[in-house]
C-alpha positions in Angstrom: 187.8 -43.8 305.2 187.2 -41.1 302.9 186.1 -37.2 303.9 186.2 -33.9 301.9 186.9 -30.8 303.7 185.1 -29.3 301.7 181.9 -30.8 302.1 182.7 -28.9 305.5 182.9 -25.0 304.3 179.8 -25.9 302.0 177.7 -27.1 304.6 178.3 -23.8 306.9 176.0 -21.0 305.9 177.1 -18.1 303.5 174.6 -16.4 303.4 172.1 -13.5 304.9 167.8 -13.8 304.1 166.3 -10.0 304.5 162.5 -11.0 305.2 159.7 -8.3 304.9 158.4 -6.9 308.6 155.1 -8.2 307.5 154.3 -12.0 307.5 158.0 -12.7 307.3 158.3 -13.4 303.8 161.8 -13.8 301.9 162.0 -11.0 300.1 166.1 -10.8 299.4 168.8 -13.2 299.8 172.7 -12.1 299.8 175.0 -15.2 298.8 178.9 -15.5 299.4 180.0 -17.9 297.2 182.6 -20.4 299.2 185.5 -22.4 297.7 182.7 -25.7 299.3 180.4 -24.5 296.5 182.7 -25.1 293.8 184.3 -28.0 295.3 182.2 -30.6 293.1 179.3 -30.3 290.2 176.8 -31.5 292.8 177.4 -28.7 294.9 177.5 -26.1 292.1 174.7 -27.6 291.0 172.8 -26.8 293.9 174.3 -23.7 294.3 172.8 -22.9 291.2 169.8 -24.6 291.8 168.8 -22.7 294.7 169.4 -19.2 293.1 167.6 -20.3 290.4 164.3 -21.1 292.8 164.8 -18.1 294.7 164.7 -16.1 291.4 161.7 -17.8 290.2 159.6 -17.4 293.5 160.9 -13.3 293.4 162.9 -13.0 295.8 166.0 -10.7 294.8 169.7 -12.0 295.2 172.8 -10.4 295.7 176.1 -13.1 294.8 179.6 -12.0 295.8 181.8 -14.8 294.3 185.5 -13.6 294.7 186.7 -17.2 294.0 188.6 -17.7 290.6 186.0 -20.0 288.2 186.6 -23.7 288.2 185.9 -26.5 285.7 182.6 -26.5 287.8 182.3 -22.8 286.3 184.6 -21.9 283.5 182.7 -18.3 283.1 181.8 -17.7 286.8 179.0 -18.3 288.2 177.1 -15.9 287.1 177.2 -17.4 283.2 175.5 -20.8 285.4 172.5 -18.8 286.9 172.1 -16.4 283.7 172.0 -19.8 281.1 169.4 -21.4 283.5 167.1 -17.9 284.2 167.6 -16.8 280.4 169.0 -19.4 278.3 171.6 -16.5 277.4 176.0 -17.4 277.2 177.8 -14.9 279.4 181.2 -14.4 279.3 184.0 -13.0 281.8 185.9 -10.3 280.3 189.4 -11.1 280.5 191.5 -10.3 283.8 188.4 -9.9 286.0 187.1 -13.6 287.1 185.7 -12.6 290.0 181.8 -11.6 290.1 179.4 -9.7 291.8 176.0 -10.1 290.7 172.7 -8.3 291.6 169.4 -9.7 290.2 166.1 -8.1 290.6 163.2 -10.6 290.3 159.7 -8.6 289.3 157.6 -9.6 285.9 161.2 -10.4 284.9 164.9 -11.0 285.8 166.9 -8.5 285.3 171.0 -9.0 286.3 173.8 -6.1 287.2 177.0 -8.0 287.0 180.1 -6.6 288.3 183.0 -8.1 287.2 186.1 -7.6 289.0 189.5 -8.9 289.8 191.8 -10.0 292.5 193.5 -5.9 293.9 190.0 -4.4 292.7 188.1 -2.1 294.9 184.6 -3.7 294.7 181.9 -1.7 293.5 179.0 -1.2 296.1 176.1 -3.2 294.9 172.8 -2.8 294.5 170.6 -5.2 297.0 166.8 -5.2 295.4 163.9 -5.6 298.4 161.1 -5.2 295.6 161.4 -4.4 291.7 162.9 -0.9 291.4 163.8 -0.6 295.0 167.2 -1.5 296.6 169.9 -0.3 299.1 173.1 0.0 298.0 175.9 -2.8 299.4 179.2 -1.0 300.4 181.1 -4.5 299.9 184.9 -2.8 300.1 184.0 -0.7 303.1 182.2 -3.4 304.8 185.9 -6.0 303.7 187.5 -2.7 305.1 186.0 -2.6 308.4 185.7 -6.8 308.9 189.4 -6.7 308.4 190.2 -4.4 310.5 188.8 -6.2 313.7 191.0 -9.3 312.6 194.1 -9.4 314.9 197.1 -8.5 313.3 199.0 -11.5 313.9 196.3 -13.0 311.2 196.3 -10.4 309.0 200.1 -10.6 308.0 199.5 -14.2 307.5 196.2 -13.3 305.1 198.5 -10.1 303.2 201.6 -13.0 303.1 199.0 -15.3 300.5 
């Protein structure tokens, strides 16, 4: 027999839908990228895939990938969605592989990347619920706080890695 672990992380949800008070429509999606979703190129793929839908029906998308890239995605993930949206390279600046990525769907896509690396603070980021409106992300404070409520006992054995 034959099972991948990580089929297991990518199959547990990562992510948060913000729907509108009225009729319940998506209007926002925030995404934490898991090592599951670069475990294969199918599930990349679909990863990708499913930003790329989201983007084209309008609904806005906040990514936080803080996993280095993989031969799945040599320039992040980022440089995936952004080929598929725009037909446009993108390229990681050197010594930040991690990304953080905001896109604003309206009449068009428009993307605020954030690279960063491993020791960063991370940038809040923006979190559009219509074109030209958003609510700022406080990612580090939020890591801050979610850390803090982890027993200690487990946090020396996350600071040891």
């Amino acid at each position: 027999m034959f099972e991948s672990d990580a089929e297991f992380y990518r199959r547990k949800k990562s992510s948060v839908v913000i729907r509108h008070v009225s009729g319940d429509r998506i209007v926002a999606l925030v995404e934490i990228v898991s090592p599951g979703n670069k475990s294969s190129q199918l599930a990349f793929r679909a990863l990708v895939n499913k930003a790329c839908e989201f983007l084209e029906h309008g609904i806005h998308l906040l990514i936080v990938d803080l996993f280095p890239p993989t031969k799945c995605d040599p320039n992040g993930i980022h440089a995936a969605i952004w080929e598929e949206v725009k037909n446009e390279p993108f390229q990681l600046p050197a010594g930040q592989p991690l990304t953080l990525a905001a896109y604003e769907s309206g009449s068009t896509t428009k993307a605020y990347v954030e690279p960063v690396a491993i020791g960063e603070v991370m940038p809040d980021m923006p979190l559009f619920l219509e074109p030209n409106g958003f609510v700022p992300v406080p990612l580090e404070e939020t890591y801050d706080k979610a850390f803090a409520a982890v027993p200690r006992r487990w946090q020396a054995v996350l600071e040891s890695k």
